[in-house]
SEFIRO-460648 format. One record per residue (C-alpha): residue number from 1; residue in three letters; y, z, x. Coordinates in Angstrom, 2 decimals, padded with zeros to 5 digits. Layout:
<rs>
+-----+-----+---------+---------+---------+
|   i |  aa |      yy |      zz |      xx |
+-----+-----+---------+---------+---------+
| NUM | ALA |       Y |       Z |       X |
...
+-----+-----+---------+---------+---------+
</rs>
This chain:
<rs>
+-----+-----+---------+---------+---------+
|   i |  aa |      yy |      zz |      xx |
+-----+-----+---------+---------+---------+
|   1 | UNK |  000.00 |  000.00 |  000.00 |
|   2 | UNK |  003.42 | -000.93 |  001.10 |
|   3 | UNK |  005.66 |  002.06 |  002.14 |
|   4 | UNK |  008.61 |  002.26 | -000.79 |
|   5 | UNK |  011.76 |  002.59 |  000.96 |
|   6 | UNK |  013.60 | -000.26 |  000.56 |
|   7 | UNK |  011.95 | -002.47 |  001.62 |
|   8 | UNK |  012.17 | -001.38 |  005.27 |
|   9 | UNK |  009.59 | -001.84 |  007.75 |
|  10 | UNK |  007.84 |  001.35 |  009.53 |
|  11 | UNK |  010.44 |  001.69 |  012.10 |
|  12 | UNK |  012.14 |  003.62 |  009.35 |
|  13 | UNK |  014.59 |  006.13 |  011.22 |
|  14 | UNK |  013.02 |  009.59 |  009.35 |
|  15 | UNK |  009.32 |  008.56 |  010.66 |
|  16 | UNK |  010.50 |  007.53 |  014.03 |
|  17 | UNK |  011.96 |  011.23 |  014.49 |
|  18 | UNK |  009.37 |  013.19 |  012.29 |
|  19 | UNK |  008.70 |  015.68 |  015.68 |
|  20 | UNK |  012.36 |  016.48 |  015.07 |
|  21 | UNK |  011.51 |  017.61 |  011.61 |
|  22 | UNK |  012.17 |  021.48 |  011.00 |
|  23 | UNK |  013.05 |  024.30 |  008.53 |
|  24 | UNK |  014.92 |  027.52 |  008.72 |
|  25 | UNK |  012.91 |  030.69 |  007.70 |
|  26 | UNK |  014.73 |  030.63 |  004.28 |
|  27 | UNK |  013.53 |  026.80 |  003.94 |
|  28 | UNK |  010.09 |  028.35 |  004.24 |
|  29 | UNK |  010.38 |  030.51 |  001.50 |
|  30 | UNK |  012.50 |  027.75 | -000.72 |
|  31 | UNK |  010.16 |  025.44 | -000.09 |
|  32 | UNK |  006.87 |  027.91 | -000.36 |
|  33 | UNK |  008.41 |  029.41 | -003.71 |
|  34 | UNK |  009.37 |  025.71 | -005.28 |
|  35 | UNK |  006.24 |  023.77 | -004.75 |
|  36 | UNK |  004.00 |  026.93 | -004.87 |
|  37 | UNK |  002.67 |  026.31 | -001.37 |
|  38 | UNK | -000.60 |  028.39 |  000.22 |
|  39 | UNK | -000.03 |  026.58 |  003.80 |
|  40 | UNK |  000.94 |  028.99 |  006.60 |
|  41 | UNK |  003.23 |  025.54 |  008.46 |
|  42 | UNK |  005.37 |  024.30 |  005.72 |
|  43 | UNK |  006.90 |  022.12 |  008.41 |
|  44 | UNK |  003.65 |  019.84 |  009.24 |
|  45 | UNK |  002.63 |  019.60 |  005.19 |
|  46 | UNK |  006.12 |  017.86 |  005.04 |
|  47 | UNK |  005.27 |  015.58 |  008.18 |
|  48 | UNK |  002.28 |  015.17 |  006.62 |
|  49 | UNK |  004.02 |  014.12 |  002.71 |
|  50 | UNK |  006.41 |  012.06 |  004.75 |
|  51 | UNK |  003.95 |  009.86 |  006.38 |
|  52 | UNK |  002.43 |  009.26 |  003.31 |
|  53 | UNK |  002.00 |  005.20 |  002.60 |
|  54 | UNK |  002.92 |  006.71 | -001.01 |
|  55 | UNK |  006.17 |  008.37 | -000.10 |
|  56 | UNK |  009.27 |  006.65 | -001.02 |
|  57 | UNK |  012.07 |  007.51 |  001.81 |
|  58 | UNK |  015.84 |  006.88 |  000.67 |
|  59 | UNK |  018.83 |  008.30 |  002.52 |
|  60 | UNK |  022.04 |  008.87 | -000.06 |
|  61 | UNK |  024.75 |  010.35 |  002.16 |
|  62 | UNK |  023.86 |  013.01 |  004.45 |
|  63 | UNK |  020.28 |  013.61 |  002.95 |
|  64 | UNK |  016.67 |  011.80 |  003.89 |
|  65 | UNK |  015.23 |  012.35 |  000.05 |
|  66 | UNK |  011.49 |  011.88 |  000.05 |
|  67 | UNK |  009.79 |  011.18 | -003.30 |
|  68 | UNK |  005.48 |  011.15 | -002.90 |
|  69 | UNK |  002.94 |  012.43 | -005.28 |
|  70 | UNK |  005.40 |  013.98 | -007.85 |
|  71 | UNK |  007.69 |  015.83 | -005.29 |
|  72 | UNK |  010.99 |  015.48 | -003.80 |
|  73 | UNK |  011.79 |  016.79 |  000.21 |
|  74 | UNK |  015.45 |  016.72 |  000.87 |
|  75 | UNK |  015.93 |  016.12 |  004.97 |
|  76 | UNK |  019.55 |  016.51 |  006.34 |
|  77 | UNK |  019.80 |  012.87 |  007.79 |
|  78 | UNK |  021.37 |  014.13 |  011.49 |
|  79 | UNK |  019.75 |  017.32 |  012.06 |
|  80 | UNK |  016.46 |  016.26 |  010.60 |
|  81 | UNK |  016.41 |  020.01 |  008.25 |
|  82 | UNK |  014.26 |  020.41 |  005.26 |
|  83 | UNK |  016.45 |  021.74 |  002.91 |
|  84 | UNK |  014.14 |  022.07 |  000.03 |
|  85 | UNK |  011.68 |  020.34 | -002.14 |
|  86 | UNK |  011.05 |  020.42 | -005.74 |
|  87 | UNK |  008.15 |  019.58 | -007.99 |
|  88 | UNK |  008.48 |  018.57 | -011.64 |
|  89 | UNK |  006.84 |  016.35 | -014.12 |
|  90 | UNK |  007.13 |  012.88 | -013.31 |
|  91 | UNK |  010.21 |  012.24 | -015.53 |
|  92 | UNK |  012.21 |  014.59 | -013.71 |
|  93 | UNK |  011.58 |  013.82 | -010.18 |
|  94 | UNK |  011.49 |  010.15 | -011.39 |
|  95 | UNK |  014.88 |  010.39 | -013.03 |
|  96 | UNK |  016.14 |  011.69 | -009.53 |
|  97 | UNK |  014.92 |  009.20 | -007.28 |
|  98 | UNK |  015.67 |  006.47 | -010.10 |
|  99 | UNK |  019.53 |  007.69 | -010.06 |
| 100 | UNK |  019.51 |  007.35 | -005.94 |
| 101 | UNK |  017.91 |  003.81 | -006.11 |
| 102 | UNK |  020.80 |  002.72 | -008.78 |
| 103 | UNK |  023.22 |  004.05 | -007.11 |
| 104 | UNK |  022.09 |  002.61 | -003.73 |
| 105 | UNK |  021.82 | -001.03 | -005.60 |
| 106 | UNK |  024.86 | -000.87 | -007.12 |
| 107 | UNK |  026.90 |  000.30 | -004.00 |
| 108 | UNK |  027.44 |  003.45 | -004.79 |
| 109 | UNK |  027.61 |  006.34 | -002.20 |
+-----+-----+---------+---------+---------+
</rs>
């Protein structure tokens, strides 16, 4: 399966620097509390997500947001941060990514 971001090879900038890829201890917890994690490195299940052919990779601003198998990472685009990640029924998480796509189309920032 083709990797969804935009069409974009796999020299896509957030998999060429996935080692670069941290959290904070606070990330941990977000990120532990939001998806309801049992994995002891939060970190390489992201790498892991990421580097998914599934995962659709689309940078809006200052944010890498990740969309693969109903969940969203959100990656600060220079310091290569997970912020958070949230789970939700399809529509939600859809909806999100859906908004970031039209606004990417349409030229929007």
């Amino acid at each position: 399966m083709e990797r969804g971001f935009d069409k974009m090879n796999t020299d896509h900038e957030l998999l060429k620097n996935l080692d670069k890829l941290h959290t904070t201890e606070l990330g941990v917890e977000r990120i532990k509390r939001n998806l309801s994690l049992d994995t002891d490195d939060v970190v390489d299940w992201c790498k892991t997500q990421i580097n998914s052919a599934d995962a659709v990779i689309i940078r809006k601003g200052k944010n890498w947001y990740v969309n693969v198998d109903h969940y969203i990472l959100t990656v600060n685009a220079y310091s290569y941060t997970i912020i958070t990640a949230h789970s939700g029924s399809g529509n939600k998480v859809d909806n999100c990514m859906g908004q970031m796509t039209y606004e990417k189309n349409s030229g929007g920032k």
